[in-house]
DRENKETI-383631 format. One record per residue (C-alpha): x negated, y, z. Coordinates in steps of 0.05 Angstrom, whole numbers, padded with zeros to 5 digits, always signed. Example, Ala and Ser with C-alpha at 12.3 -4.5 7.8 and 13.67 -1.06 7.14 Angstrom:
-00246-00090+00156 -00273-00021+00143 
END
This chain:
-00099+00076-00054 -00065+00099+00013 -00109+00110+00068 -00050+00098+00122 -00074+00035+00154 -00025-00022+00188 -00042-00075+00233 -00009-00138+00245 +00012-00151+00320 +00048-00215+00343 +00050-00266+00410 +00066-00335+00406 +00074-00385+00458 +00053-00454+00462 +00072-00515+00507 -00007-00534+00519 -00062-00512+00563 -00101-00462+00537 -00163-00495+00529 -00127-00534+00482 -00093-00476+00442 -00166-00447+00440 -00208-00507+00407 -00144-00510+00356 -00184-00446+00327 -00251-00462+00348 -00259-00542+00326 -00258-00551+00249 -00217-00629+00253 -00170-00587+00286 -00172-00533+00239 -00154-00570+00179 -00082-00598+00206 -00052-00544+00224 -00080-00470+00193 -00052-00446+00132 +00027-00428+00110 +00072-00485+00094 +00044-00515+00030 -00021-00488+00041 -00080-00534+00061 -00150-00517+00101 -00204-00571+00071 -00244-00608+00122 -00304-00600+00079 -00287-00517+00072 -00284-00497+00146 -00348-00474+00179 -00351-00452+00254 -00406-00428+00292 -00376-00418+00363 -00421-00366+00387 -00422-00280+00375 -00444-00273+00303 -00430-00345+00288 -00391-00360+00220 -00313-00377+00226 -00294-00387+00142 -00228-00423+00131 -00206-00430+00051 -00134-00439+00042 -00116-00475-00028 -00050-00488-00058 -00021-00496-00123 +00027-00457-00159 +00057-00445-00229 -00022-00418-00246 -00052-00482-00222 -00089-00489-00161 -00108-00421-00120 -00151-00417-00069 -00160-00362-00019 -00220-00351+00034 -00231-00328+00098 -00304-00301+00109 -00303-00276+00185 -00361-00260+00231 -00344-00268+00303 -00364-00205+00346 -00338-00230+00415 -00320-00293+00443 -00297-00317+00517 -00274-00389+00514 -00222-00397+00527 -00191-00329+00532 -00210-00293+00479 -00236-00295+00401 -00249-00233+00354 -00282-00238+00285 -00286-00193+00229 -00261-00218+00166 -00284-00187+00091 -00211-00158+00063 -00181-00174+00012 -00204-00150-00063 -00156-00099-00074 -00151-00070-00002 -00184+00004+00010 -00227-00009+00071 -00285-00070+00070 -00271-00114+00141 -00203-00127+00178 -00205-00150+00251 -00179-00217+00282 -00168-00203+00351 -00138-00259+00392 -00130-00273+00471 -00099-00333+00502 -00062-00325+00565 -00055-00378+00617 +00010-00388+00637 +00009-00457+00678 +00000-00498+00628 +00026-00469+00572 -00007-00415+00533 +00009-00340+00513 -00023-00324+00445 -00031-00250+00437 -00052-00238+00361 -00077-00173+00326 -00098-00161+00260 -00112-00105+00210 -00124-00058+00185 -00072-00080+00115 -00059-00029+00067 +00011-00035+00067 +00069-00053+00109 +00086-00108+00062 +00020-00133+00076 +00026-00150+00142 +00098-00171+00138 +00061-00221+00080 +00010-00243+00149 +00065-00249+00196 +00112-00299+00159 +00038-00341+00133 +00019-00336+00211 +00094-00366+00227 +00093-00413+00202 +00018-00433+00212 +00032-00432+00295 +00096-00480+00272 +00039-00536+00242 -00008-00519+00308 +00058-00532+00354 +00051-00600+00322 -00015-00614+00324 -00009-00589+00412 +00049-00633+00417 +00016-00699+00390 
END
């Protein structure tokens, strides 16, 4: 495997306070509506967070496909935490990717009411990797838009 690592950097903006943006990550009800790609769900009853350093944060994603249904976990350890600016964890990698933890590094900006969400993520073994993330994280912050607006 290549040991050139890649990391995933993106902002978003949202039309809510960030208090709000930030229990969207931190508050499992909220959790379950709106993370995962289109046609990908986050069970209720398979989201755990502990909202404190070293706390749990574990979303699995399921969905089905021409194999049947697949299911795909997030195992991350949060390592610093300052609601509601800012959330890291650590995350176990994926199976097949050459290094053991990838990083979930998050800050919320104020911006008067609305929110500036700074994301970085990594390391990916590949390019195609976090181009993978990026469209997955797309359209996850379209379903959170929806869950701000209502």
């Amino acid at each position: 495997m290549s040991t050139e690592q890649h990391t995933l950097t993106m902002s978003r903006e949202f039309d809510a306070p960030r208090e709000k943006v930030f229990e969207a990550w931190m508050e499992p009800d909220k959790l379950t509506r709106w993370f995962g790609p289109v046609e990908v769900e986050a069970p209720r009853d398979q989201i755990i967070v502990e909202p404190r350093v070293g706390g749990i944060w574990q979303v699995v994603m399921v969905w089905s496909d021409e194999n049947g249904e697949q299911s795909a976990p997030i195992e991350a350890t949060i390592t610093e935490l300052n609601s509601p600016a800012l959330l890291v964890a650590q995350a176990k990698a994926a199976p097949d990717a050459d290094h053991e933890y990838e990083e979930m590094h998050l800050e919320f900006e104020d911006l008067n009411g609305r929110t500036r969400m700074n994301l970085t993520q990594g390391p990916f073994a590949s390019e195609e990797w976090v181009e993978m993330t990026r469209d997955g994280w797309g359209t996850s912050f379209d379903k959170l838009d929806g869950l701000l607006a209502g």
